[in-house]
N, C-alpha and C positions, 0 to 999 in steps of 0.2 A: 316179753315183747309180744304184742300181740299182731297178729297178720292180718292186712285190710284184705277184702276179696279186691282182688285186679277186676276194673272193668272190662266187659267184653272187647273182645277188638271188633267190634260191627257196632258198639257203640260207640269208640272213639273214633272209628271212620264215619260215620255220621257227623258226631259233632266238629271232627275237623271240615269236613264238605260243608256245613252249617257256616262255620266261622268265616270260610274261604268265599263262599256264595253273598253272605253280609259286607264281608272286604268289599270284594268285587263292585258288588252292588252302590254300593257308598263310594267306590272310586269313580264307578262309571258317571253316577250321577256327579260330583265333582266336576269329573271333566266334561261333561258335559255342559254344565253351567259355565266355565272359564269357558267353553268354545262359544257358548250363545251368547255370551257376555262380548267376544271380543269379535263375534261377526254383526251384532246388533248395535257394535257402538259409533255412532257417525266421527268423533274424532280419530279414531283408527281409520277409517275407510279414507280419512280428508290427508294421512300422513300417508297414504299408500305413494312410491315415489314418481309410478309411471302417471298416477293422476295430477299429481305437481309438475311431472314437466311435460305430460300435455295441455294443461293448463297455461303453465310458463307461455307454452308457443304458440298457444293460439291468441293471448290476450295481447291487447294491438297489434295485431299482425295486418301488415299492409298488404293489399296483393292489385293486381292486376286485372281489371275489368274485360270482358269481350272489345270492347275498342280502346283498350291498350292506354286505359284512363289510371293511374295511380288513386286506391281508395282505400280505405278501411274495410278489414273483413265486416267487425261489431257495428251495427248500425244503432246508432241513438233514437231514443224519442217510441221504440216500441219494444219488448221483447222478440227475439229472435233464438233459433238454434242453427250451429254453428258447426259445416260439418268438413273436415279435413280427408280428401281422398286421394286414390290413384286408379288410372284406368287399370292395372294391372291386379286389383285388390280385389279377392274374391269375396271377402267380408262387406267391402261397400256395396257390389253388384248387389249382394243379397240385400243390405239397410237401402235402398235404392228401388226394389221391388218391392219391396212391402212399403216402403211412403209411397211409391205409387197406386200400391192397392188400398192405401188408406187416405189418399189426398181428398178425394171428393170431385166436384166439377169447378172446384173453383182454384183448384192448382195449391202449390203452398211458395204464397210469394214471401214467408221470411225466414224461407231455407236459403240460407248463406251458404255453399259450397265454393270450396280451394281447391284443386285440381293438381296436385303435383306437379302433373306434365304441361298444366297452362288453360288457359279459359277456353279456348276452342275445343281441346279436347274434353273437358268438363262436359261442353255445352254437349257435345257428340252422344257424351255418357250418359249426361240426362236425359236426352231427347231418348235413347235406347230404350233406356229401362222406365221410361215413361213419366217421369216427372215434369210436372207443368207451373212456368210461372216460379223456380227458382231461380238468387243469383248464384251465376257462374263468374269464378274468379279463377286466376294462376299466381302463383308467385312473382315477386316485386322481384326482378332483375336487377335493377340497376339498385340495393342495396345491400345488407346485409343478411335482409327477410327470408331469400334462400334459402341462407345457409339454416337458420333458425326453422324454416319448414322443413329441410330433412331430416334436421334432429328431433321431428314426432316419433314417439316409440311406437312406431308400425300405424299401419292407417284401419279402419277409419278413427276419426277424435271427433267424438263431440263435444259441443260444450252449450250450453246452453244460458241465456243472456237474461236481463232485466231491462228497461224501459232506457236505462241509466246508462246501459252498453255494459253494464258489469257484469263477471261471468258468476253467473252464482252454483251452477253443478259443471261437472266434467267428469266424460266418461271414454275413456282410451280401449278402443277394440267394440266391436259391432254390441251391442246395447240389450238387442230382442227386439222381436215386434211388441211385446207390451211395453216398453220405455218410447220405442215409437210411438206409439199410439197414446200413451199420455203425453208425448208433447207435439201431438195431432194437433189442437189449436193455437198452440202458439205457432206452428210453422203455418197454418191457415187464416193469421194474422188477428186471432178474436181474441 
């Protein structure tokens, strides 16, 4: 029988840290591809549930005009963005201040805001935080719309419209100023 020389053991801790470092490397990258893969994919982002039932509540949702006129939040015949708040919401204060620093002199008249607490105090809100030339609504009383506006999962929601009235994005919780600012011309009406 003949005896092989044993490799050193600073040689097989090498080539184990080797193998392990290769593993590693090939899992990381793995997962790393399954996670860019499932944050890059628009059908995941469209089954996310909070954006289905902000979506849900804002599509025909009737509300309540400053003279107390029953209307449609979505307005047809132009694109609009569509936004669901509460005077109490420190996330809207914020989406509030930055369209006003980004409205221009000409206001953003096809900023559709719901008001929780009702059109006066929308309108109060607006005027604060300086937004000009949006409409202010409140919740439809005398239906069911209510109840359907509490059950947004937390404020603000946006959603943002087509020509059609259709909603075609929705975004449940304050957005950034850069989602603001790309839809800087459609609430500027261009």
């Amino acid at each position: 029988m003949t005896n092989l020389p044993t490799p050193a053991p600073a040689k097989v801790a090498r080539r184990e840290m080797l193998a392990w470092m290769i593993a590693g490397a090939l899992g990381l990258a793995l997962l790393g591809r399954v996670a860019v893969d499932r944050t890059a994919s628009p059908p995941l982002a469209a089954e996310d549930p909070a954006v289905g039932q902000a979506r849900a509540a804002v599509t025909g949702l009737l509300v309540r005009d400053s003279a107390n006129q029953r209307v449609p939040l979505t307005p047809r015949g132009r694109p609009a963005i569509l936004m669901v708040n509460s005077k109490t919401c420190s996330f809207c204060r914020q989406a509030l201040k930055d369209i006003a620093g980004l409205q221009g002199s000409d206001g953003v008249p096809m900023l559709r805001v719901v008001t929780l607490e009702g059109a006066a105090a929308g309108r109060v809100m607006l005027t604060a935080m300086g937004v000009r030339g949006a409409f202010s609504g409140g919740p439809d009383g005398d239906s069911d719309q209510v109840l359907l506006t509490f059950r947004i999962p937390g404020t603000p929601v946006f959603a943002r419209t087509d020509s059609s009235g259709r909603i075609v994005e929705t975004v449940p919780g304050y957005p950034g100023r850069e989602i603001i600012a790309r839809w800087m011309p459609v609430m500027r009406g261009r």
